[in-house]
N, C-alpha and C positions, 0 to 999 in steps of 0.2 A: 674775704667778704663773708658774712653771714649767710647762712640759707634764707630766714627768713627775708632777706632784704632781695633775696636772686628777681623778685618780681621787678624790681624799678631797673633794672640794669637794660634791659631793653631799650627803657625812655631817653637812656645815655651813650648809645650808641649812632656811628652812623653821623653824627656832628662834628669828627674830630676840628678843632680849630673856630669855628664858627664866627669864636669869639672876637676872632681880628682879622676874617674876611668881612670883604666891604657893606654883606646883608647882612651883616650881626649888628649893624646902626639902629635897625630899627628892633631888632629883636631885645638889644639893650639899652634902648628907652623905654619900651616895655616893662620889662623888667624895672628898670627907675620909677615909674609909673606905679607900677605893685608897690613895690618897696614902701613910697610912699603912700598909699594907701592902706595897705594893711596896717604902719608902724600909726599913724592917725586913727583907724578902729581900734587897735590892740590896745592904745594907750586910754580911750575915754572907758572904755568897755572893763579895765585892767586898771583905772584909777582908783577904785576904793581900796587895791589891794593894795598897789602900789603908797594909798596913805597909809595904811595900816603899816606896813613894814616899816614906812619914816618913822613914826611915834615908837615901834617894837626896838628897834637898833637905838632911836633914843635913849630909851627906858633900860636898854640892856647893856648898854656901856658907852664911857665920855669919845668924844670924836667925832668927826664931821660923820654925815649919815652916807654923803656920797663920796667915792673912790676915785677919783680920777687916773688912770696910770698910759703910760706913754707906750704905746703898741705902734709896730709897722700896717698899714693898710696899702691902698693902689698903687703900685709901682715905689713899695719900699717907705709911702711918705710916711711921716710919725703925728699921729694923733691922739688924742687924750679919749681911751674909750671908757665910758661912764660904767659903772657900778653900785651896786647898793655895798657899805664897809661891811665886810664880812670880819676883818680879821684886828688884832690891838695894835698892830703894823702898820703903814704903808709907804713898802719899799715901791721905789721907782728908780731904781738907776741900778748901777753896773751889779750892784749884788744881790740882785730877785730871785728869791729862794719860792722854788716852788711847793706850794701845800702840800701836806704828807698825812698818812693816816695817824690822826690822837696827835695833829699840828697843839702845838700848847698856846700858838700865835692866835688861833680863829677862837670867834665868841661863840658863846651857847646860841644866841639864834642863828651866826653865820654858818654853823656846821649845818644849822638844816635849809640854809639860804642857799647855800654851793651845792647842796645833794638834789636838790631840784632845780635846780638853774634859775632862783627866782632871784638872785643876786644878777644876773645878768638883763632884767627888763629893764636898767634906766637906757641900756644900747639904743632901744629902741628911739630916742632922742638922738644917737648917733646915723641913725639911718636917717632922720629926718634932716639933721645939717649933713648929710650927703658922704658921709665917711664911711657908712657900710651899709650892708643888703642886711635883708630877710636870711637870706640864705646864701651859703660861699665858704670859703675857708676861714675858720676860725683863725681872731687876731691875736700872735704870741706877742708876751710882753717885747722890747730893744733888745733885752739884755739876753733874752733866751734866742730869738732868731739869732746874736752874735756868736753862740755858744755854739749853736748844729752848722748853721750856712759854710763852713769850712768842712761838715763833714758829711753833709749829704750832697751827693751832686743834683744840681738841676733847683738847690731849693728854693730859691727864690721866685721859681714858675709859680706857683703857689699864690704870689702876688700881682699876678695878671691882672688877676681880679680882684673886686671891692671885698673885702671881709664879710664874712656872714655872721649872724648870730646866731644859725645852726649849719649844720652842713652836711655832705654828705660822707665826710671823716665821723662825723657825731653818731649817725643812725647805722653807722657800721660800728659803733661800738668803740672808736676810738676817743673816747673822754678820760677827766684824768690829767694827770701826770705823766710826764714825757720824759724821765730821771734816763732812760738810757735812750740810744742811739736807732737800734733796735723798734720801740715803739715811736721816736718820732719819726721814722722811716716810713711807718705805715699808714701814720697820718700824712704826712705827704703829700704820698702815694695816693692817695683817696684825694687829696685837696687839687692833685695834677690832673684824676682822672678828672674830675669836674672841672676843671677851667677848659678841658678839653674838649668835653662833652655835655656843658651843661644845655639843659632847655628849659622854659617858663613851665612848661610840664613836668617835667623833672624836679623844677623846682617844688610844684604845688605838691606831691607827693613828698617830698623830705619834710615839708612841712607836716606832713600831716601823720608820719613817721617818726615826729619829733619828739608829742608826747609819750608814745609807747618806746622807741629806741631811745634816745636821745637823753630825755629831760632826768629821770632814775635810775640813775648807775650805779654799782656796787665799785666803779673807779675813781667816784668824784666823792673828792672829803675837801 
């Protein structure tokens, strides 16, 4: 874990399990409640951008503007989580190569669309048809949870919970590419403590942790 993050660890303690004791009903409708709300402001508020990028990925290469690709969410299900086309690709099935630094696959605007995460605001539509949160563990493509789930133990705890579209694997710096065993271990590991300990307060702080940890990585190409 980061220093600078050591402040939220507090908000995440002290809840272990919450989440499938019998008061965690209300605590996550709540949460539903958020999710929905926030991804309904983010999206009218985040509309102009969100046109500008359609027209931008038009204009900068042939191919549908949005990505559909087939990711694990709640309890393992498979869901198509939306994207802005970052790349001249798009692989969806058993052989998902994950992006690499100077990929030859990703287009001139999608290299700076994955480096800010502004490739991932169509999600925000996934939160609203109910396939994932504000905040939780990031959803890996089929093909890659098929890759690790034999070699980490426990990985599918992970999936407890609704996918986030940040989390708090993200604001600890775990973005990026997951090429060894190693780094998705750590992510995990972040994604377990949170299903363990997450709260609505905990949540509001990752979010707002987002733009400074989260959204500018020197690991996302």
């Amino acid at each position: 874990m980061s220093i600078e993050n050591q402040f939220f660890k507090h908000e995440m303690t002290n809840k272990k399990g919450y989440a499938n004791q019998n008061d965690g009903g209300i605590r996550l409708f709540a949460k539903l409640c958020v999710d929905k709300l926030i991804a309904i402001i983010a999206l009218i508020i985040l509309m102009p951008l969100i046109l500008i990028v359609c027209v931008v990925i038009r204009l900068d290469s042939s191919g549908p503007i949005i990505f559909r690709q087939k990711r694990n969410g709640l309890n393992n299900q498979i869901f198509n989580a939306w994207k802005f086309r970052t790349m001249r690709v798009m692989e969806n099935n058993s052989d998902v190569k994950q992006a690499e630094k100077d990929d030859r696959r990703i287009t001139r605007v999608g290299s700076f669309l994955r480096k800010s995460s502004i490739d991932e605001l169509p999600q925000l539509v996934n939160v609203l048809l109910g396939d994932m949160s504000i905040v939780g563990p990031r959803p890996h493509p089929v093909a890659l949870n098929d890759r690790f789930r034999p070699l980490i133990e426990n990985y599918d705890q992970r999936c407890v919970m609704k996918p986030g579209l940040t989390g708090w694997a993200q604001v600890n710096g775990y973005r990026g590419p997951t090429e060894t065993v190693g780094k998705m271990q750590s992510r995990v590991d972040c994604d377990i403590e949170y299903t363990q300990t997450w709260s609505l307060w905990g949540d509001f702080k990752i979010m707002l942790a987002t733009p400074y940890y989260g959204l500018i990585s020197k690991d996302a190409f």
